[in-house]
MIKOL-796604 format. One record per residue (C-alpha): residue number from 1; chain; x, y, z. Coordinates in Angstrom, 3 decimals. Layout:
% MIKOL-796604
pt pos: NUM&unit: A&px: X&py: Y&pz: Z
...
END
This chain:
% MIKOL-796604
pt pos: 1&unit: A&px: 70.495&py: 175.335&pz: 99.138
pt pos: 2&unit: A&px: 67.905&py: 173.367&pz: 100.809
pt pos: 3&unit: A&px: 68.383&py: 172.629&pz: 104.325
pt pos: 4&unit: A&px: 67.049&py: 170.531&pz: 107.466
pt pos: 5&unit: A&px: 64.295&py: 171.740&pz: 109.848
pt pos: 6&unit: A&px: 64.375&py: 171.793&pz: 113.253
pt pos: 7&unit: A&px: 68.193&py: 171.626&pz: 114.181
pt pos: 8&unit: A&px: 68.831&py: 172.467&pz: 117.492
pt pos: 9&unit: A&px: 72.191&py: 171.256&pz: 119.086
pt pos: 10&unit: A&px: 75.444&py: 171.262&pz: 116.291
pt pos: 11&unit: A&px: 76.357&py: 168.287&pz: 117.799
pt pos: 12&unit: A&px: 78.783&py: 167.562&pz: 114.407
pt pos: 13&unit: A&px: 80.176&py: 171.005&pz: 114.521
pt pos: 14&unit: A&px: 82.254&py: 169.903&pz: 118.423
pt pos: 15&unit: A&px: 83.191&py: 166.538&pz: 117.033
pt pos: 16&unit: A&px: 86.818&py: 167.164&pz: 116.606
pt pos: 17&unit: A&px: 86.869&py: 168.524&pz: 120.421
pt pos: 18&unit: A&px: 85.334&py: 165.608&pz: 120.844
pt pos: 19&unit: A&px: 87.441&py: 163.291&pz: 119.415
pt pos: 20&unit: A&px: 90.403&py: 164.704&pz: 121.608
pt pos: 21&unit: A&px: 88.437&py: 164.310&pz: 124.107
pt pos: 22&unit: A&px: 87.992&py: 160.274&pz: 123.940
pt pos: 23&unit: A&px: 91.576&py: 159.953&pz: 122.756
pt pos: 24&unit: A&px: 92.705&py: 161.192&pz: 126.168
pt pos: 25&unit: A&px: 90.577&py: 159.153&pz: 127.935
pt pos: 26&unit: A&px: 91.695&py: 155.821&pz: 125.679
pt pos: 27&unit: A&px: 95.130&py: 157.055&pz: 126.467
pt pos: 28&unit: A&px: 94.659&py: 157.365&pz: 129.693
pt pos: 29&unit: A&px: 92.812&py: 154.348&pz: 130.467
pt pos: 30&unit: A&px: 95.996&py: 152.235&pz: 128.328
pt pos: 31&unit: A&px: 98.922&py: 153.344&pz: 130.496
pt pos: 32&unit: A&px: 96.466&py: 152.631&pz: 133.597
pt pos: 33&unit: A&px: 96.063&py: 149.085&pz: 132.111
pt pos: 34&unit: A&px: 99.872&py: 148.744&pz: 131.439
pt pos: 35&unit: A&px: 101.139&py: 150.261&pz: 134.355
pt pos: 36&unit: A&px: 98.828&py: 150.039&pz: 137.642
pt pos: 37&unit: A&px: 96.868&py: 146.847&pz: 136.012
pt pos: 38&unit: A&px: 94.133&py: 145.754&pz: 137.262
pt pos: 39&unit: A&px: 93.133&py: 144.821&pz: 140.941
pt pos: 40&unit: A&px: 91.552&py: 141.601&pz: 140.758
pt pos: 41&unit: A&px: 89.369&py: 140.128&pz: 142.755
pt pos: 42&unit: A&px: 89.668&py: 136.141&pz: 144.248
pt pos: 43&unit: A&px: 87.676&py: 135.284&pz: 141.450
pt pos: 44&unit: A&px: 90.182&py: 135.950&pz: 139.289
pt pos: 45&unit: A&px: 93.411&py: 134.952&pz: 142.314
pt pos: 46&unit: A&px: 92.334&py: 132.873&pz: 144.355
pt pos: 47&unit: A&px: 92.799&py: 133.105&pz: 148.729
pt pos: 48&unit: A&px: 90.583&py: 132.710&pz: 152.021
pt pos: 49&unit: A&px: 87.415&py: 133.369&pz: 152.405
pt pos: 50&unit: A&px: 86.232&py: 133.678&pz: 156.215
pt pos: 51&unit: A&px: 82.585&py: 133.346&pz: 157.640
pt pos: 52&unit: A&px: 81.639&py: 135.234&pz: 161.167
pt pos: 53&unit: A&px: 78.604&py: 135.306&pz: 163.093
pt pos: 54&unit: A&px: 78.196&py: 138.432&pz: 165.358
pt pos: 55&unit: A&px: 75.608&py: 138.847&pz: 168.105
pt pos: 56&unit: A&px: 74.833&py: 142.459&pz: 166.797
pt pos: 57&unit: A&px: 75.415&py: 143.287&pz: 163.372
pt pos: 58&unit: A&px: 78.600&py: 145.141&pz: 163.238
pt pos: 59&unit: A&px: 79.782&py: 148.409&pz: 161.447
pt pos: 60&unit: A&px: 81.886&py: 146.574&pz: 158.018
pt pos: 61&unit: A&px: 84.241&py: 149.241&pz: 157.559
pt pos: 62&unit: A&px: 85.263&py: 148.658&pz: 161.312
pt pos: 63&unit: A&px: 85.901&py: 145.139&pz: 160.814
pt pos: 64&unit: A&px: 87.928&py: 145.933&pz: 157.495
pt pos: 65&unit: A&px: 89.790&py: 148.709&pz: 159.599
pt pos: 66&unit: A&px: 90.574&py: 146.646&pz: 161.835
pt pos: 67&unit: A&px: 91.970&py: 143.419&pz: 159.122
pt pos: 68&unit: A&px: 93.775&py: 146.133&pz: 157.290
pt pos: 69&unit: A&px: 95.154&py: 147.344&pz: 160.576
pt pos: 70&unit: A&px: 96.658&py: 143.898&pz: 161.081
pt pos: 71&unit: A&px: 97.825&py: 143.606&pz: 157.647
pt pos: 72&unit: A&px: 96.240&py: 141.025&pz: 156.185
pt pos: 73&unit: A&px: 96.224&py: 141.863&pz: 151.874
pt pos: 74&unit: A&px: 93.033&py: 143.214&pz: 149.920
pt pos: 75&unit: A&px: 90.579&py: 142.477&pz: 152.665
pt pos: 76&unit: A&px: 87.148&py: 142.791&pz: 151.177
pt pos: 77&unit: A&px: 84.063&py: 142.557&pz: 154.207
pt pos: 78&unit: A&px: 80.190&py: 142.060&pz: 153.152
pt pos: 79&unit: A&px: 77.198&py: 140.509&pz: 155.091
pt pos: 80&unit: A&px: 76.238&py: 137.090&pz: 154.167
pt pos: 81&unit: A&px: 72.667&py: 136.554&pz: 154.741
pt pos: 82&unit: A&px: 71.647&py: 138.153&pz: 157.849
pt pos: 83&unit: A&px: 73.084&py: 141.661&pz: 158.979
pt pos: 84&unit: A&px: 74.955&py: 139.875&pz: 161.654
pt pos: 85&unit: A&px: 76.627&py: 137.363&pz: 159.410
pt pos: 86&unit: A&px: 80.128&py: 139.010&pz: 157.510
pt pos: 87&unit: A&px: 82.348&py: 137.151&pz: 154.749
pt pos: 88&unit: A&px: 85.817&py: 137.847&pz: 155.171
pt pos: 89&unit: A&px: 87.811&py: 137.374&pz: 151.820
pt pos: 90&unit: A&px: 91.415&py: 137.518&pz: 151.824
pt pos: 91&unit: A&px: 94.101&py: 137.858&pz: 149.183
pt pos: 92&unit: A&px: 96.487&py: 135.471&pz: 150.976
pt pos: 93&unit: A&px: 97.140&py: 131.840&pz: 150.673
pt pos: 94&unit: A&px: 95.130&py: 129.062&pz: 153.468
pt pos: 95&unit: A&px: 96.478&py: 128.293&pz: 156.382
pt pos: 96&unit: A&px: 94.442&py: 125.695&pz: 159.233
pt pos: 97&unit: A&px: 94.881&py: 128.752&pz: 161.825
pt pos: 98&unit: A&px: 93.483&py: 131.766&pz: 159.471
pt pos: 99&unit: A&px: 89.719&py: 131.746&pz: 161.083
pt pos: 100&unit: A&px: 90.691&py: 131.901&pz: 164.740
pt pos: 101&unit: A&px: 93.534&py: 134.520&pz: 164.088
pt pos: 102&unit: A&px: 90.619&py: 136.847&pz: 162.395
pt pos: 103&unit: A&px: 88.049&py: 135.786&pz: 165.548
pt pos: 104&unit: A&px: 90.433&py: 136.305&pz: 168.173
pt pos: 105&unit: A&px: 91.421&py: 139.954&pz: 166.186
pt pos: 106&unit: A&px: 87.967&py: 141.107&pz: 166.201
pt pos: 107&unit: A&px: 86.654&py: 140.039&pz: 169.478
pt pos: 108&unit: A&px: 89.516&py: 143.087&pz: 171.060
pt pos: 109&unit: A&px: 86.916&py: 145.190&pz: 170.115
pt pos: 110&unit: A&px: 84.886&py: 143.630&pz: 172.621
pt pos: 111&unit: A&px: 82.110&py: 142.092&pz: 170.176
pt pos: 112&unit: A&px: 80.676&py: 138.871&pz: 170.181
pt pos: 113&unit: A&px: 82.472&py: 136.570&pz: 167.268
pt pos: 114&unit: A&px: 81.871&py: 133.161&pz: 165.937
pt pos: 115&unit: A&px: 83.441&py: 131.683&pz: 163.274
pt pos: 116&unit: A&px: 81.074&py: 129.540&pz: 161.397
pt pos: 117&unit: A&px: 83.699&py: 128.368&pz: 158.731
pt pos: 118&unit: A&px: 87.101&py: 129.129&pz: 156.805
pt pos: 119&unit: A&px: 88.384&py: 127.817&pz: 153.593
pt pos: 120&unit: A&px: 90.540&py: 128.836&pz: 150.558
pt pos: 121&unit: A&px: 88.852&py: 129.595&pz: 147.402
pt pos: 122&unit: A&px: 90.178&py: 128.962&pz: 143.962
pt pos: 123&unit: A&px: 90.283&py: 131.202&pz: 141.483
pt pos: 124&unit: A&px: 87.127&py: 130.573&pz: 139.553
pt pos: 125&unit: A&px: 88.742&py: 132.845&pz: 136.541
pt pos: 126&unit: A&px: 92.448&py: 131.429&pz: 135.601
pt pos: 127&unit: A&px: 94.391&py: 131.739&pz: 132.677
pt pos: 128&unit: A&px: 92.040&py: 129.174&pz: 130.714
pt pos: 129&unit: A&px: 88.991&py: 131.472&pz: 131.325
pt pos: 130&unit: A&px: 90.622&py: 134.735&pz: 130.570
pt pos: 131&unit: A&px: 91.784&py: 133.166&pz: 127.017
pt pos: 132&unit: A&px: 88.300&py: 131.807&pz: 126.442
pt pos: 133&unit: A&px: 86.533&py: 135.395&pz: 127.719
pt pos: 134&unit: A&px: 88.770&py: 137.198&pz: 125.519
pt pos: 135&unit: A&px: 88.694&py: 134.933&pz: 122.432
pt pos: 136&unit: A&px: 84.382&py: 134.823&pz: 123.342
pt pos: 137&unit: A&px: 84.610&py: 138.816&pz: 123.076
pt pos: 138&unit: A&px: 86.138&py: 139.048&pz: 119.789
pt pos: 139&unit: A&px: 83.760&py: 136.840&pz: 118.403
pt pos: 140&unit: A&px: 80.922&py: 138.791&pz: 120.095
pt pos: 141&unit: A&px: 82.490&py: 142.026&pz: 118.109
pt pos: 142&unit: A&px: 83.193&py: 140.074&pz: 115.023
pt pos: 143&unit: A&px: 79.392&py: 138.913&pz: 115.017
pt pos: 144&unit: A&px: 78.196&py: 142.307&pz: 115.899
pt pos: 145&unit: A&px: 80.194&py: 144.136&pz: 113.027
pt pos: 146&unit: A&px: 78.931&py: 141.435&pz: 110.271
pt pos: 147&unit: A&px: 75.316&py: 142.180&pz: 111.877
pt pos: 148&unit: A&px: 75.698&py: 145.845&pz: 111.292
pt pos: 149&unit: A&px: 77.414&py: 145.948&pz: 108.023
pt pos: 150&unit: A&px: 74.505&py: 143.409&pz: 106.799
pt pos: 151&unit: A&px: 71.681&py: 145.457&pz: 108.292
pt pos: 152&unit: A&px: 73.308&py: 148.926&pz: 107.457
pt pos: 153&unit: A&px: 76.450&py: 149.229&pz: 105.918
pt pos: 154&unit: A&px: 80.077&py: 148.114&pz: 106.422
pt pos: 155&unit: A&px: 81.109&py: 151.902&pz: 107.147
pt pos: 156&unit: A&px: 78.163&py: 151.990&pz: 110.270
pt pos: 157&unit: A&px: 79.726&py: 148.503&pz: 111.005
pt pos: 158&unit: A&px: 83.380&py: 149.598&pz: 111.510
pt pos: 159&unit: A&px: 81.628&py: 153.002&pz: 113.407
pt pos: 160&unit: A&px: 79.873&py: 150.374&pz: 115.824
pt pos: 161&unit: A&px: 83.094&py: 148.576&pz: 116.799
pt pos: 162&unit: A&px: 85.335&py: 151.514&pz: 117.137
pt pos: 163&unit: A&px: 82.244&py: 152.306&pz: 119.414
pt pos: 164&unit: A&px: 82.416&py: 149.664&pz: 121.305
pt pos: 165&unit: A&px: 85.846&py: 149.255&pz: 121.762
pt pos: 166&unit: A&px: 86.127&py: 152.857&pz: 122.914
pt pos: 167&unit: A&px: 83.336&py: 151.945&pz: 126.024
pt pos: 168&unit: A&px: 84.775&py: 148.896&pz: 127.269
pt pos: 169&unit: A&px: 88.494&py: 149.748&pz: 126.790
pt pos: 170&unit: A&px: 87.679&py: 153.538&pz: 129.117
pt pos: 171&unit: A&px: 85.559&py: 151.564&pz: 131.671
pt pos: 172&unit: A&px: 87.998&py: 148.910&pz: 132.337
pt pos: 173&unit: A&px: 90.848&py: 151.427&pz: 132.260
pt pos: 174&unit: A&px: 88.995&py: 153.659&pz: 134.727
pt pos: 175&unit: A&px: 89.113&py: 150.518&pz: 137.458
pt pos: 176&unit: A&px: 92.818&py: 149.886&pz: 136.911
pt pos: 177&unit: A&px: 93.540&py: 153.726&pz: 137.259
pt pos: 178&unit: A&px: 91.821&py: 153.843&pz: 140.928
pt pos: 179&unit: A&px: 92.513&py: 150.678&pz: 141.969
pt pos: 180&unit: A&px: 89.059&py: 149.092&pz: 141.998
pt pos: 181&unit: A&px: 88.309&py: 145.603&pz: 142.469
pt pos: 182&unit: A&px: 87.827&py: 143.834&pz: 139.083
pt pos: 183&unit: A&px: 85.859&py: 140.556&pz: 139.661
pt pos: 184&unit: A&px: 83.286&py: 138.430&pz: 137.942
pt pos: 185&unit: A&px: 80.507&py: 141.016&pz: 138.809
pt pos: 186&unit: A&px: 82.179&py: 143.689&pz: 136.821
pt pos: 187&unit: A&px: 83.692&py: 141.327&pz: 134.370
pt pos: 188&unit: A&px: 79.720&py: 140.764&pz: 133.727
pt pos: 189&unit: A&px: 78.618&py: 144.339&pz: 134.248
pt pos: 190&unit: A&px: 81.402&py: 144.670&pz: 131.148
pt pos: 191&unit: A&px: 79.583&py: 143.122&pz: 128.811
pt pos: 192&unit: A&px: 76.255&py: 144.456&pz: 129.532
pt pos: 193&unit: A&px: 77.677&py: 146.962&pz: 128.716
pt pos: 194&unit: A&px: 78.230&py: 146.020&pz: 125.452
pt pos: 195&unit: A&px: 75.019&py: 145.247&pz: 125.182
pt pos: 196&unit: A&px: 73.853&py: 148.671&pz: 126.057
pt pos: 197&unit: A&px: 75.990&py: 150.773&pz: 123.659
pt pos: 198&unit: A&px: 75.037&py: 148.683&pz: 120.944
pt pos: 199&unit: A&px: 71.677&py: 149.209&pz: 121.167
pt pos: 200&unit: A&px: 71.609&py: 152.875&pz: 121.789
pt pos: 201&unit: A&px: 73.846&py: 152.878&pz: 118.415
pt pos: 202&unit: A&px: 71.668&py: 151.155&pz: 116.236
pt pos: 203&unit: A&px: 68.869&py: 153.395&pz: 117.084
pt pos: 204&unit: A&px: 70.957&py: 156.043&pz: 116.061
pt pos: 205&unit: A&px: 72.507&py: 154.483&pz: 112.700
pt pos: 206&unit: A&px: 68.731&py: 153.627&pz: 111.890
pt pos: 207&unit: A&px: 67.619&py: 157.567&pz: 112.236
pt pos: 208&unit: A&px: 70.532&py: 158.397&pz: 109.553
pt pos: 209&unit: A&px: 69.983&py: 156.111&pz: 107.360
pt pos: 210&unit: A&px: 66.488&py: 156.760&pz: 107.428
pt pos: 211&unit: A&px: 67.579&py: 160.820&pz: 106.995
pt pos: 212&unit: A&px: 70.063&py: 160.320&pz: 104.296
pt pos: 213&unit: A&px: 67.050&py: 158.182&pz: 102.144
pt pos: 214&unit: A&px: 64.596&py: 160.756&pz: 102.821
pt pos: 215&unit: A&px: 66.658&py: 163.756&pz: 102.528
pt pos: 216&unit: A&px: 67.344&py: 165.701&pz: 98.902
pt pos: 217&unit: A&px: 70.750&py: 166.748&pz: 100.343
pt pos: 218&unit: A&px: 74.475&py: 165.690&pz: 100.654
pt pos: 219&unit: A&px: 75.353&py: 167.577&pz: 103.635
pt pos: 220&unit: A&px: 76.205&py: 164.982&pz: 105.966
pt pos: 221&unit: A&px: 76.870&py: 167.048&pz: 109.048
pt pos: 222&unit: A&px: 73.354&py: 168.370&pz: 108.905
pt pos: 223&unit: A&px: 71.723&py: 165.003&pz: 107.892
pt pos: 224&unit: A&px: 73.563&py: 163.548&pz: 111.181
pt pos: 225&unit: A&px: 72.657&py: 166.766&pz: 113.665
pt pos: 226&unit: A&px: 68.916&py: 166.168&pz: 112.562
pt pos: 227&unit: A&px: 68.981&py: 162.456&pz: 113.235
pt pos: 228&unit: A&px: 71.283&py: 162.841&pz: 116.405
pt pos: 229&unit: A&px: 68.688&py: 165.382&pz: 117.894
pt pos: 230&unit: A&px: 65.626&py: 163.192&pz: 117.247
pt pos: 231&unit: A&px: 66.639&py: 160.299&pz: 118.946
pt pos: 232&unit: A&px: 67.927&py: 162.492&pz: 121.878
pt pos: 233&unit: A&px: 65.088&py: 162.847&pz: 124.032
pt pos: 234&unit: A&px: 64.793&py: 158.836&pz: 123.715
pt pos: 235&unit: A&px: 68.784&py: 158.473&pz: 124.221
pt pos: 236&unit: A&px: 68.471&py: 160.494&pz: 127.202
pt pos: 237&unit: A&px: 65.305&py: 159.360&pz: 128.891
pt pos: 238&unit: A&px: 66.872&py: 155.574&pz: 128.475
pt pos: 239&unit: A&px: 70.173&py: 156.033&pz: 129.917
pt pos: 240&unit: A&px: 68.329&py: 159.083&pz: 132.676
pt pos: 241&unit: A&px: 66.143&py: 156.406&pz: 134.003
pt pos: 242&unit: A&px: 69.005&py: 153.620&pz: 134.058
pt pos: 243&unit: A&px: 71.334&py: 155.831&pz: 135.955
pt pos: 244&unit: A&px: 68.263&py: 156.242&pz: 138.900
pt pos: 245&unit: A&px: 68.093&py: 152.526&pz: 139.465
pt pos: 246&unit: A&px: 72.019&py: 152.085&pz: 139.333
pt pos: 247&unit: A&px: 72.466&py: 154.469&pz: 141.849
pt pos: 248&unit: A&px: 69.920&py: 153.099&pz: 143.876
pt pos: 249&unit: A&px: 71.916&py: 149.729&pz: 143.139
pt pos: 250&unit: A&px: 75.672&py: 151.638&pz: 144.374
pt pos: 251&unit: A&px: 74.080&py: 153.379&pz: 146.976
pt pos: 252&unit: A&px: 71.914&py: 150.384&pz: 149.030
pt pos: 253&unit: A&px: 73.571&py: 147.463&pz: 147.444
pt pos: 254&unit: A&px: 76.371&py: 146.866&pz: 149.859
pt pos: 255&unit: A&px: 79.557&py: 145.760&pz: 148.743
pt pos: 256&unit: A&px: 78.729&py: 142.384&pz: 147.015
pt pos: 257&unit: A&px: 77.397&py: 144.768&pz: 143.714
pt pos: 258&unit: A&px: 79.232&py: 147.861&pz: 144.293
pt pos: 259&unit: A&px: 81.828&py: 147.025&pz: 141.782
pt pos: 260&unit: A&px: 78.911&py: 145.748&pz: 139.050
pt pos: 261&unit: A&px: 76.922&py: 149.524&pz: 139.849
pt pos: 262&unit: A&px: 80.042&py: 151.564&pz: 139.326
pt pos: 263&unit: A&px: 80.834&py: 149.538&pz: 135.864
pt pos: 264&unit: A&px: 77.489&py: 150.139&pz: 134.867
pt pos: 265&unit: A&px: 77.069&py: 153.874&pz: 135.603
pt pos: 266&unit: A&px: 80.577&py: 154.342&pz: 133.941
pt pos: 267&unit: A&px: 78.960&py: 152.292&pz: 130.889
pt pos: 268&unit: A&px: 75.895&py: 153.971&pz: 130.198
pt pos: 269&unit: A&px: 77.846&py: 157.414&pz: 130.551
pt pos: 270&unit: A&px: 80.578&py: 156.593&pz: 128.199
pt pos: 271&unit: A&px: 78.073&py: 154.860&pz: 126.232
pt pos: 272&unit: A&px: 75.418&py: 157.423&pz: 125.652
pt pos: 273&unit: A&px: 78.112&py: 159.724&pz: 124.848
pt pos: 274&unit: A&px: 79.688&py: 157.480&pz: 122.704
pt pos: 275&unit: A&px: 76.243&py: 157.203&pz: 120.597
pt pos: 276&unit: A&px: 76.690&py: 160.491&pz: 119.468
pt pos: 277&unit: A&px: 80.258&py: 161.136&pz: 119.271
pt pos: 278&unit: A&px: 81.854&py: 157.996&pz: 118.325
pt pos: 279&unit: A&px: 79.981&py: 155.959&pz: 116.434
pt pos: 280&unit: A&px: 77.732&py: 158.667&pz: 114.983
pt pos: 281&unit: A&px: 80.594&py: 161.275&pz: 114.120
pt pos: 282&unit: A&px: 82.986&py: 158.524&pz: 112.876
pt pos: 283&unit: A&px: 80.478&py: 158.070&pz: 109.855
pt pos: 284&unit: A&px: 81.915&py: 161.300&pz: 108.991
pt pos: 285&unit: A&px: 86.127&py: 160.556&pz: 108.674
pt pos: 286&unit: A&px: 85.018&py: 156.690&pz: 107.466
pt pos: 287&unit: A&px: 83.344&py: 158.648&pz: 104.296
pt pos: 288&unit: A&px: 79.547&py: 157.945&pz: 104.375
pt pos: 289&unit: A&px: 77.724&py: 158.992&pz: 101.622
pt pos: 290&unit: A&px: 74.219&py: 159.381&pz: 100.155
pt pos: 291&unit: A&px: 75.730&py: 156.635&pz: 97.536
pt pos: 292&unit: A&px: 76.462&py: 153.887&pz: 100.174
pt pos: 293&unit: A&px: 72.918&py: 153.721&pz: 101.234
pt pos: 294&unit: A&px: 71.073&py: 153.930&pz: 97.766
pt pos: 295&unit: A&px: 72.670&py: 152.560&pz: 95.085
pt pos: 296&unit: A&px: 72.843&py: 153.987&pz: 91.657
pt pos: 297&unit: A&px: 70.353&py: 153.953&pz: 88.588
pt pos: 298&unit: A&px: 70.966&py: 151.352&pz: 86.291
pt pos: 299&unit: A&px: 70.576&py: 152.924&pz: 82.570
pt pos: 300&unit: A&px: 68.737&py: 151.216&pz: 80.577
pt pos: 301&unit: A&px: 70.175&py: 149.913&pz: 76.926
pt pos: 302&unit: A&px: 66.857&py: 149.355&pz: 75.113
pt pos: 303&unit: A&px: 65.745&py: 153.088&pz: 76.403
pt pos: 304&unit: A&px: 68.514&py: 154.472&pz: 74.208
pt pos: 305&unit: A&px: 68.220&py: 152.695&pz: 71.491
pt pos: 306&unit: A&px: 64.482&py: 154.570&pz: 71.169
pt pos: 307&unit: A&px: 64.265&py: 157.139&pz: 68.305
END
């Protein structure tokens, strides 16, 4: 039997390890979800935000030691502007007195504190916008499966949102099972990271069906380790050079993007793998075959009627 060249990793041959493998992590991340939930931001619940002008720029984990220490709820401590300038947001509701009671608590330490203003902050994300984010993503998947299933077929198209699913549903269930803050940053970095997966799936799908047209065989797991390990290098250089700048991002960004760096990293991880074990291996279970992509001979009638 006539076989592909050049296979190098059997990347078909691990796919049921694999597919345990993202069913504990789906599990995982759903009892997370039900049970911790997530911890969101004041975008999403509203409380004080708090504006303070040292003389020297301060150390911010001091100054949230030392809110924490007086127990005020989710304190979360950036620099505004200048190094010297910190917001102060706080998960409690607005009272007249709030920005002196956080002066007067940091100026024990001996620093020099002004407060330059205090007010309560709505939460820009309520109910309405949660309904209209969610409803907006499942049009977003609806659109992208009709895309697929036009440009492919409707089996790549059910791969790509099982796909898809699988990313966002592990990323956000990874910030609900440690407790990081979920906010409009991340809600963001959530959908790029859509975005991201998609695209690295497509160029896959496009290297199988491209295999399966070319090739004189109807072994599937072969067709999809050949087309997996040619767009590999490119898979890996894409989502390689994206990780250097996010970390760059998590490690120098402060606090105001940390949230948006770590949803990204997680994203192009699960992502990348997802690429090749998700939406590429589910082709297999969903029942692709050489017949889906090129459609049968139509005989014709006047050639038999020929003596």
């Amino acid at each position: 039997m006539k076989t592909l060249v050049n296979r190098q990793l059997d990347f078909m041959g691990k796919r049921k390890a694999a597919f345990a493998v993202s069913g504990l992590l789906i599990l995982a991340s759903i009892v997370a979800l039900l049970l911790q939930q997530l911890n969101l931001g004041l975008d999403f619940t509203g409380g004080t935000l708090v504006e303070v002008r040292y003389a020297v720029a301060p150390s911010l984990d001091a100054v949230r030691q030392a809110l924490e220490a007086a127990e005020f709820r989710d304190v979360s401590v950036q620099t505004f502007g200048a190094a010297n300038e910190v917001l102060i947001r706080l998960q409690q509701a607005f009272d007249a007195d709030v920005g002196d009671r956080v002066v007067e608590l940091l100026r024990r330490s001996g620093e020099e504190v002004d407060l330059v203003r205090a007010e309560f902050v709505g939460a820009q994300v309520g109910d309405q916008l949660r309904d209209q984010s969610g409803l907006g993503l499942l049009v977003a998947l609806g659109i992208v499966m009709l895309y697929v299933a036009f440009r492919f077929q409707y089996k790549f198209a059910i791969g790509a949102l099982l796909a898809l699913l699988h990313d966002v549903i592990i990323v956000v269930g990874a910030f609900a099972l440690f407790q990081w803050e979920f906010d409009l940053t991340v809600l963001a970095a959530v959908l790029a990271v859509i975005g991201y997966s998609l695209n690295d799936t497509i160029v896959v799908y496009d290297r199988i069906r491209e295999n399966i047209r070319k090739s004189r065989i109807d072994d599937m797991p072969a067709i999809f380790n050949e087309s997996l390990n040619q767009t590999l290098s490119r898979t890996l250089a894409t989502s390689g050079t994206t990780l250097l700048v996010l970390v760059a991002l998590l490690a120098l960004g402060g606090d105001m993007i940390e949230g948006f760096a770590i949803a990204l990293i997680l994203g192009v991880v699960v992502g990348t793998y997802s690429s090749i074990y998700v939406s590429g291996a589910l082709l297999l279970p969903l029942g692709l075959s050489r017949e889906d992509l090129i459609p049968a001979r139509k005989e014709d009638p006047e050639a038999e009627e020929l003596p």
